[in-house]
DSSP file (Angstrom, degrees, kcal/mol; ACC not computed):
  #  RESIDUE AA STRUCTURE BP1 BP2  ACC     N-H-->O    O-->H-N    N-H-->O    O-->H-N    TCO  KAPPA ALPHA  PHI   PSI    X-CA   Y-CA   Z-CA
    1    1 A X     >        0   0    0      0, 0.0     4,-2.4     0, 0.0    64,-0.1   0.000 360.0 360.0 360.0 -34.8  -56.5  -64.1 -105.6
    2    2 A X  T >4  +     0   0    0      2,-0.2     3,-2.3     1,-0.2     4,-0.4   0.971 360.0  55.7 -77.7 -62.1  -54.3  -65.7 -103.3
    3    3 A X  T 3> S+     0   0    0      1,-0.3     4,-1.0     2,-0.2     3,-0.3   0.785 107.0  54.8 -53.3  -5.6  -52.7  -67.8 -106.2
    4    4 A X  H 3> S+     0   0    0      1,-0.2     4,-2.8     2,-0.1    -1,-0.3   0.945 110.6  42.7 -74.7 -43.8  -52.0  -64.5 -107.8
    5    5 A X  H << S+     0   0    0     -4,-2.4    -1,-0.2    -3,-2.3    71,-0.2  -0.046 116.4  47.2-107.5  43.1  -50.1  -63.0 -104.9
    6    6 A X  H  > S+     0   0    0     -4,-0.4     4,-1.1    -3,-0.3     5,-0.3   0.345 107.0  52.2-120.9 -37.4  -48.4  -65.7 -104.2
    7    7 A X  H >X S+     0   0    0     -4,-1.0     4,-2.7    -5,-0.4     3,-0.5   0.878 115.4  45.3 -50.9 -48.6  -47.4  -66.4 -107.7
    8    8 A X  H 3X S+     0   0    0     -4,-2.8     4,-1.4     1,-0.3    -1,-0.1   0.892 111.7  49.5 -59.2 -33.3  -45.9  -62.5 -107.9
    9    9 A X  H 34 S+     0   0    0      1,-0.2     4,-0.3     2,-0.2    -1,-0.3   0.731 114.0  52.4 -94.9 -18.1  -44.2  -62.7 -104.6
   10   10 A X  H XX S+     0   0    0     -4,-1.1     4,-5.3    -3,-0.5     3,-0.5   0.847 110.8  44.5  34.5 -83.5  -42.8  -66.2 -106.2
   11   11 A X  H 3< S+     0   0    0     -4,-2.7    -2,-0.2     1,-0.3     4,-0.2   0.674 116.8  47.4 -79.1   2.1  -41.6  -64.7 -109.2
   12   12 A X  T 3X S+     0   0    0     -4,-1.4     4,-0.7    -5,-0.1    -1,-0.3   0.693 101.8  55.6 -98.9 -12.4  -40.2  -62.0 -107.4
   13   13 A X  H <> S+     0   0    0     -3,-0.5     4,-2.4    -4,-0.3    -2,-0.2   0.740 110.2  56.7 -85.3 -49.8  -38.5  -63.7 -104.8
   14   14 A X  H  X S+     0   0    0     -4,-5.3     4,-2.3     1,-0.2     5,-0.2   0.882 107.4  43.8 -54.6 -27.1  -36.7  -65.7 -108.0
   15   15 A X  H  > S+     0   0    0     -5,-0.3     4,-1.4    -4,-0.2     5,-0.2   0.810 109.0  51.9-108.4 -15.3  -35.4  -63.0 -109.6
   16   16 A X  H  X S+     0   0    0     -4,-0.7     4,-1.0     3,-0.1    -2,-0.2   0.982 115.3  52.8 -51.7 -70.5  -34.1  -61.1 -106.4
   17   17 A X  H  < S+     0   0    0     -4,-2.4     6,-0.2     2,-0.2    -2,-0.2   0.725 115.8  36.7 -33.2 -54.1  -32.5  -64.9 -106.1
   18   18 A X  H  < S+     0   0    0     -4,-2.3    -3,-0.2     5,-0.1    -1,-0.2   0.991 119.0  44.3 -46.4 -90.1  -30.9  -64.8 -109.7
   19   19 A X  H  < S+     0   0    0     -4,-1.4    -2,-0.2    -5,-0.2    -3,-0.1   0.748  95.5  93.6 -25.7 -80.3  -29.8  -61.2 -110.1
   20   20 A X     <  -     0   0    0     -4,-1.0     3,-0.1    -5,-0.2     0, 0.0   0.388  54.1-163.2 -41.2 156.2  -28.2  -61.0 -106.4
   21   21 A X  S >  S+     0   0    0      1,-0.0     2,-1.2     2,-0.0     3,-0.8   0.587  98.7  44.6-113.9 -71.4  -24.6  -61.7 -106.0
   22   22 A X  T 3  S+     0   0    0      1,-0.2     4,-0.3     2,-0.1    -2,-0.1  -0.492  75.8 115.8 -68.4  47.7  -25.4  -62.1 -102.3
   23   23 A X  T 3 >S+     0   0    0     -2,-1.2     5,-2.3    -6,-0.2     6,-0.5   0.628  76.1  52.2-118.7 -38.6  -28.6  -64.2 -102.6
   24   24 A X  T X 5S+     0   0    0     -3,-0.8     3,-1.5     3,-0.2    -2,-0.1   0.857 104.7  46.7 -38.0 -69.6  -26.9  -67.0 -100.9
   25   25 A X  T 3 5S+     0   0    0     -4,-0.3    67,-0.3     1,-0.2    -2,-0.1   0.851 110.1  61.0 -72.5 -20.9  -25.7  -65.7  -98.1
   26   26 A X  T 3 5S-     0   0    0     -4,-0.3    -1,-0.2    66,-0.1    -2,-0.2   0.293 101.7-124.2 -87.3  21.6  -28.9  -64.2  -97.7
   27   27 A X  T <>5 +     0   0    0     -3,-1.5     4,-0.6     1,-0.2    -3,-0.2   0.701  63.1 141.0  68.4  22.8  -31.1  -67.1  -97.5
   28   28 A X  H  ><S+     0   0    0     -5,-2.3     4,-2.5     2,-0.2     5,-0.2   0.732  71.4  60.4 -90.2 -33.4  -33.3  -65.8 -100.6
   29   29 A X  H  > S+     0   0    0     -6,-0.5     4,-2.2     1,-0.2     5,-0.3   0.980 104.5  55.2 -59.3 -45.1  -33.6  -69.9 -102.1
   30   30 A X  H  > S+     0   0    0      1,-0.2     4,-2.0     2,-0.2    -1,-0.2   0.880 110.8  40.3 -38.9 -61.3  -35.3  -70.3  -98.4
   31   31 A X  H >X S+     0   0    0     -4,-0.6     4,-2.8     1,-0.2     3,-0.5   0.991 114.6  53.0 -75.6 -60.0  -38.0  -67.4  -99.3
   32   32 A X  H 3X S+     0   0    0     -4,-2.5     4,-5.0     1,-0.2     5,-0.2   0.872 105.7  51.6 -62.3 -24.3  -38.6  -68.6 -102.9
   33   33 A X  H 3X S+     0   0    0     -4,-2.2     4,-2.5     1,-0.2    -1,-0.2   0.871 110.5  51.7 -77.1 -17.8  -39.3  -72.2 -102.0
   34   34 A X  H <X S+     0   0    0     -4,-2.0     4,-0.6    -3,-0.5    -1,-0.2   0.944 107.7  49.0 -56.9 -43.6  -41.6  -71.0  -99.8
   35   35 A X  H >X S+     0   0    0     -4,-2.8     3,-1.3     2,-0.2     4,-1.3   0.978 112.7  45.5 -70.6 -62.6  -43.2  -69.0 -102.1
   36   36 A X  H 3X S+     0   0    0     -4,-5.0     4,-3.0     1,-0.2     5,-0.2   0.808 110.6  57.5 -53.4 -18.0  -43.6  -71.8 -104.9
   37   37 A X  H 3< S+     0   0    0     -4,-2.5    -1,-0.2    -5,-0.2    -2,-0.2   0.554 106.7  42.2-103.1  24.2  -44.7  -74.1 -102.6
   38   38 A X  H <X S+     0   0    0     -3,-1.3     4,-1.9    -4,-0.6    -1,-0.2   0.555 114.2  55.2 -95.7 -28.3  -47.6  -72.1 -101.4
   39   39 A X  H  X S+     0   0    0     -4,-1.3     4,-1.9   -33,-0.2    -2,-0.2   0.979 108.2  46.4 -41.5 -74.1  -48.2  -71.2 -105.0
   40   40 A X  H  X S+     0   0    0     -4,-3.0     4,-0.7     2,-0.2     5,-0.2   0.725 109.7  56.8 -61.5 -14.6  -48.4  -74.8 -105.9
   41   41 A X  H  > S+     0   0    0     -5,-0.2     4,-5.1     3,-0.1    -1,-0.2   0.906 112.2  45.7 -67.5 -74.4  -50.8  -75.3 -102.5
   42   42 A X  H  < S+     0   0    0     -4,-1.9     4,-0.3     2,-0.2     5,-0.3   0.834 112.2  46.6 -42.0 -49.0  -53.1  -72.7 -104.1
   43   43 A X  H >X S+     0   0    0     -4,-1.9     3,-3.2     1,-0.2     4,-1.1   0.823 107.1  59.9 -33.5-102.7  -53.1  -74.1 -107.6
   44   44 A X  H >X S+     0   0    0     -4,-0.7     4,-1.2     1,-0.4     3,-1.1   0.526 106.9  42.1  26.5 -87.2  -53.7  -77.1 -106.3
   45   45 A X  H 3X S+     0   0    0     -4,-5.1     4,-0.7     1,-0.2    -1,-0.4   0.315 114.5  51.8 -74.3  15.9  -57.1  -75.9 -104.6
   46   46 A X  H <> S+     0   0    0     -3,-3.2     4,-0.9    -4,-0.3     5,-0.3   0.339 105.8  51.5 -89.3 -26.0  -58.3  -73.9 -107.6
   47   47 A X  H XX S+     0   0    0     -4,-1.1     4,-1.2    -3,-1.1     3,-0.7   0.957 114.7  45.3 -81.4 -45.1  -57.8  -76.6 -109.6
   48   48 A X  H >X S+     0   0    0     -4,-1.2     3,-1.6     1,-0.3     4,-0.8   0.991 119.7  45.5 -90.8 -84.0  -60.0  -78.7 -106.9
   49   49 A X  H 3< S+     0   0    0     -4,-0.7     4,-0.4     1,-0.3    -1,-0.3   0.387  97.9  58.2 -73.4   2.0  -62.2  -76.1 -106.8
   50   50 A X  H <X S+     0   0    0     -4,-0.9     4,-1.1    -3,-0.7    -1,-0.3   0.622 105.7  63.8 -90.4 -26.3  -62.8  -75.2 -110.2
   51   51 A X  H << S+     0   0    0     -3,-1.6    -2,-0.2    -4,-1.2    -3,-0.2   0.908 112.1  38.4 -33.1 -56.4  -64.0  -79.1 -110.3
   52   52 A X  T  < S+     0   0    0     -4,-0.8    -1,-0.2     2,-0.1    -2,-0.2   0.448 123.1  28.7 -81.9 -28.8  -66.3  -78.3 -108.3
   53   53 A X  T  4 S-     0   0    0     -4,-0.4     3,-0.4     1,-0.4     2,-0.2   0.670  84.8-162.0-133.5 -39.2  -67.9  -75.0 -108.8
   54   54 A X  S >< S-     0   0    0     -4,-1.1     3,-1.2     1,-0.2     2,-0.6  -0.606  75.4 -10.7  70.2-145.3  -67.3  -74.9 -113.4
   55   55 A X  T 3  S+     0   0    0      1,-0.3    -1,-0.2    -2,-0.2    -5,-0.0  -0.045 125.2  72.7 -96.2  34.2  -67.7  -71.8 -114.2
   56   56 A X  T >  S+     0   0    0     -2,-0.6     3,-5.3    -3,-0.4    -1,-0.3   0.859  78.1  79.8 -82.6 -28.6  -68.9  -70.2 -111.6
   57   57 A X  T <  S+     0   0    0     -3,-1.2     3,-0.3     1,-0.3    -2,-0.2   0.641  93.9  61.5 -20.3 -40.5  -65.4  -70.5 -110.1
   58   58 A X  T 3  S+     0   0    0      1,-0.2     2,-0.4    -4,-0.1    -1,-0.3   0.542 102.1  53.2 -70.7 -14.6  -64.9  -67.1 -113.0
   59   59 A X  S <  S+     0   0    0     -3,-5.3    -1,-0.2     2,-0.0     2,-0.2  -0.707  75.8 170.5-155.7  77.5  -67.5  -65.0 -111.1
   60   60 A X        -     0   0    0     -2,-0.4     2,-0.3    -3,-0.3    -3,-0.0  -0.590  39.4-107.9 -85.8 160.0  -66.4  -64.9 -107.5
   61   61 A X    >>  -     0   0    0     -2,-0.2     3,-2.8     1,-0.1     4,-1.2  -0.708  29.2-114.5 -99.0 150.1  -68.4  -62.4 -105.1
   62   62 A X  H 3> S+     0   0    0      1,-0.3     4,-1.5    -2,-0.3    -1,-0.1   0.698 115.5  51.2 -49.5 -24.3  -66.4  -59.4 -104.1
   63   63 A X  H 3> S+     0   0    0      2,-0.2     4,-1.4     3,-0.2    -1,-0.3   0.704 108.5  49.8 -70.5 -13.4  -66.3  -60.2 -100.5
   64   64 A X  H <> S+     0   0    0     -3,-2.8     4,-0.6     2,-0.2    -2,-0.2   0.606 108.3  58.3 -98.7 -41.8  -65.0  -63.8 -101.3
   65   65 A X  H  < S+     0   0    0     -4,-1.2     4,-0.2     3,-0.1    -2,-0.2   0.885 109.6  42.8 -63.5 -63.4  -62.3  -61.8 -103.6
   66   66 A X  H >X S+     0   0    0     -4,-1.5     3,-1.8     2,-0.2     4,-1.6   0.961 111.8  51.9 -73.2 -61.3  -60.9  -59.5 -100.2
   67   67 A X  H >< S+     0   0    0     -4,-1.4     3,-2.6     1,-0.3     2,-2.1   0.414 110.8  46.4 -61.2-121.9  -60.8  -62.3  -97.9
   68   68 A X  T 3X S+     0   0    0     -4,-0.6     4,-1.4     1,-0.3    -1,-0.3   0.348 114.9  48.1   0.8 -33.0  -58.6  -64.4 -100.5
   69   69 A X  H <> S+     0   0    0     -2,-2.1     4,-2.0    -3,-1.8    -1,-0.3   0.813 111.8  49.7 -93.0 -16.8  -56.3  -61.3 -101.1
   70   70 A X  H <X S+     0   0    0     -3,-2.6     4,-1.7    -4,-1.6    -2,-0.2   0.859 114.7  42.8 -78.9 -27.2  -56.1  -60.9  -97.2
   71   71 A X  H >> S+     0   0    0     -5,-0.3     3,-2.4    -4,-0.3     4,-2.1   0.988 118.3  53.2 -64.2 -61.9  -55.1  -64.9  -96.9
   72   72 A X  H >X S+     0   0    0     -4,-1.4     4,-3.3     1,-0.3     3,-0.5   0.794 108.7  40.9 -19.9 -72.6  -53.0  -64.0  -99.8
   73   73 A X  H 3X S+     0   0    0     -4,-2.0     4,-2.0     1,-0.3    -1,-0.3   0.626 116.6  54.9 -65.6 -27.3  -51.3  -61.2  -98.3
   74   74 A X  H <X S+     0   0    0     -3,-2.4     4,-2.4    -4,-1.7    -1,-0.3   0.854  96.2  56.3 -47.9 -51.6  -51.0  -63.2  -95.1
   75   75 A X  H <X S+     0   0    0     -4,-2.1     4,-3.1    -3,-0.5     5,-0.2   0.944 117.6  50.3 -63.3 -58.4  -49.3  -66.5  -96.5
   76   76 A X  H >X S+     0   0    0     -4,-3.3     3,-1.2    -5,-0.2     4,-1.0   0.938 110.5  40.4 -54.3 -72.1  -46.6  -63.4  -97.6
   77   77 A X  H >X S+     0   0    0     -4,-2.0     4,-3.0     1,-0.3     3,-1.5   0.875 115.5  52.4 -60.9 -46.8  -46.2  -61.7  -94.8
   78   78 A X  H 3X S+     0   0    0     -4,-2.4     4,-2.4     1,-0.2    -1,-0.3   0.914 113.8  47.5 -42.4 -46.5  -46.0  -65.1  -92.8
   79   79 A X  H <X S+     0   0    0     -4,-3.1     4,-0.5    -3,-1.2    -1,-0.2   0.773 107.2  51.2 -69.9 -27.9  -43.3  -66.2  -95.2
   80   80 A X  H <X S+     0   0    0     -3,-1.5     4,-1.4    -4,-1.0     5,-0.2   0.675 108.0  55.4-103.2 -13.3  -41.2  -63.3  -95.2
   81   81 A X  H  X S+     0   0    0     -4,-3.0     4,-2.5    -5,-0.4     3,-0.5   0.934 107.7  51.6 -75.7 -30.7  -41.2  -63.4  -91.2
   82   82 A X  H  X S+     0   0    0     -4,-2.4     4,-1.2    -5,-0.4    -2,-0.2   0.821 107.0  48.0 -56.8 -31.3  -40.0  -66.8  -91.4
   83   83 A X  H  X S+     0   0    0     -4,-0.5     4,-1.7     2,-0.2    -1,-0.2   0.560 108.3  57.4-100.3  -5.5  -37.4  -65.9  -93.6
   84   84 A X  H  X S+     0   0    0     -4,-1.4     4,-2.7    -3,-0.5     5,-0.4   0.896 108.3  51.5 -25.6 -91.4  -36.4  -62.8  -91.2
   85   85 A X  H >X S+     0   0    0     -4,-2.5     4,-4.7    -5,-0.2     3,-1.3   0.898 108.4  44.9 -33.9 -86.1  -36.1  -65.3  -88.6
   86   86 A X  H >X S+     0   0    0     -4,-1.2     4,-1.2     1,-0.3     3,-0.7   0.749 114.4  53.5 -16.5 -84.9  -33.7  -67.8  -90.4
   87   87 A X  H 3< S+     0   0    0     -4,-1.7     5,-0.4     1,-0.3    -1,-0.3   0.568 109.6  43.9 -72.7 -15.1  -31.7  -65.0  -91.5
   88   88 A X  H X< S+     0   0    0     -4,-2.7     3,-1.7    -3,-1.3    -1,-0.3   0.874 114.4  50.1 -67.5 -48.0  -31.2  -63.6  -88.1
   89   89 A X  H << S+     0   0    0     -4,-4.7    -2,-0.2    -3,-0.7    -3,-0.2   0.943 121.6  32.8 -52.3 -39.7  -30.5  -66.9  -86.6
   90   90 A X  T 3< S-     0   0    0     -4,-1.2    -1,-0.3    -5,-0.4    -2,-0.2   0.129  92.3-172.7-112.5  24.3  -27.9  -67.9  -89.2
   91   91 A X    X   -     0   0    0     -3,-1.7     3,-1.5    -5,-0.2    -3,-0.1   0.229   5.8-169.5 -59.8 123.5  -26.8  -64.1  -89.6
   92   92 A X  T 3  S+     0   0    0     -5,-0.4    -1,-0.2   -67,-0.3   -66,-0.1   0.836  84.2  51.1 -58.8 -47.2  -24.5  -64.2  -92.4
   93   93 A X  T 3  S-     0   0    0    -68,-0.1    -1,-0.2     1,-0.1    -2,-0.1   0.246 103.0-128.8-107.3  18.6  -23.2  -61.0  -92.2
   94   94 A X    <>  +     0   0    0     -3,-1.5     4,-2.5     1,-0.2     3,-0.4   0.563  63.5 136.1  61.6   5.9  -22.2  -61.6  -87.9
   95   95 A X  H  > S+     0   0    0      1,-0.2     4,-1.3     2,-0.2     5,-0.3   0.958  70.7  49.9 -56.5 -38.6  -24.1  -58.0  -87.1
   96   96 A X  H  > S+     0   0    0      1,-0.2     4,-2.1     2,-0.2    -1,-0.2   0.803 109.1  46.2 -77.1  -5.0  -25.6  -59.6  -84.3
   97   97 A X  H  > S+     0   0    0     -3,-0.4     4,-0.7     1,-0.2    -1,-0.2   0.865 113.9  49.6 -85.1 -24.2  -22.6  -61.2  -82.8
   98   98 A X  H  X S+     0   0    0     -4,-2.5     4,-0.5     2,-0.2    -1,-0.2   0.703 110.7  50.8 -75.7 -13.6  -20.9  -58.2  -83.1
   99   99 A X  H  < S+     0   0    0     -4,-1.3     3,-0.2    -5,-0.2    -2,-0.2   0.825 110.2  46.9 -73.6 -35.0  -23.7  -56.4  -81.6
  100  100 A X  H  < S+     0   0    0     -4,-2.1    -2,-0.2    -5,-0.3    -1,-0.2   0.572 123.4  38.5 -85.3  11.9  -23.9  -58.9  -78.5
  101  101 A X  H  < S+     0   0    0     -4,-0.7     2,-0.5     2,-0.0    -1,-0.2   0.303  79.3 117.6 -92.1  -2.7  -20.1  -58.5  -78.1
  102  102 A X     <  -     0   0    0     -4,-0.5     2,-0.4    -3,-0.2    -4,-0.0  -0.636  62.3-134.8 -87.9 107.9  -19.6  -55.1  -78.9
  103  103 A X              0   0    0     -2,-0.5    -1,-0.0     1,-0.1    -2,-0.0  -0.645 360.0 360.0 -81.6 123.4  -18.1  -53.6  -75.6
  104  104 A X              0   0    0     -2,-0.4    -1,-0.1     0, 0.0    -2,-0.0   0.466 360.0 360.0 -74.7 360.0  -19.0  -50.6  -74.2
């Protein structure tokens, strides 16, 4: 489960990246290599763990299922605060300097 919602949020973060004009200056390459390389983490350990388990690895138990879509859902949300940050530090488009200079 996590390599599923890491994989979507991947291949969505690429094609926001493509499409977009602005994609640059909004730091979007940042968010997608995050996103493939936490997709490639997960592979990674499925592949390791389908080694391990054959085919039971196909018939996970539903509790096993939610915790793996909540890591999932974590690794995103973790990722897109990170990329929050960055873009606020490096803000491209100067709202916060015009905020913290903007005279009353």
């Amino acid at each position: 489960m996590t390599l599923l919602i890491t994989v979507f949020a991947a291949v969505i973060a690429t094609v926001v990246w493509y499409a977009n004009k602005r994609s640059s200056e909004l730091k979007v390459g940042i968010l997608c290599w995050m996103f493939w390389g936490a997709s490639l983490m997960w592979l990674v350990d499925a592949i390791f763990e389908y080694a391990e388990q054959k085919a039971e690895y196909f018939t996970p138990d539903p509790l096993d299922m939610l915790n793996d879509a909540f890591l999932g859902l974590s690794v995103v949300a973790l990722a897109l605060v990170i990329w929050l940050v960055i873009l606020l530090i490096k803000d491209p488009s100067g709202r916060i300097k015009d905020a913290l200079h903007k005279k009353k």
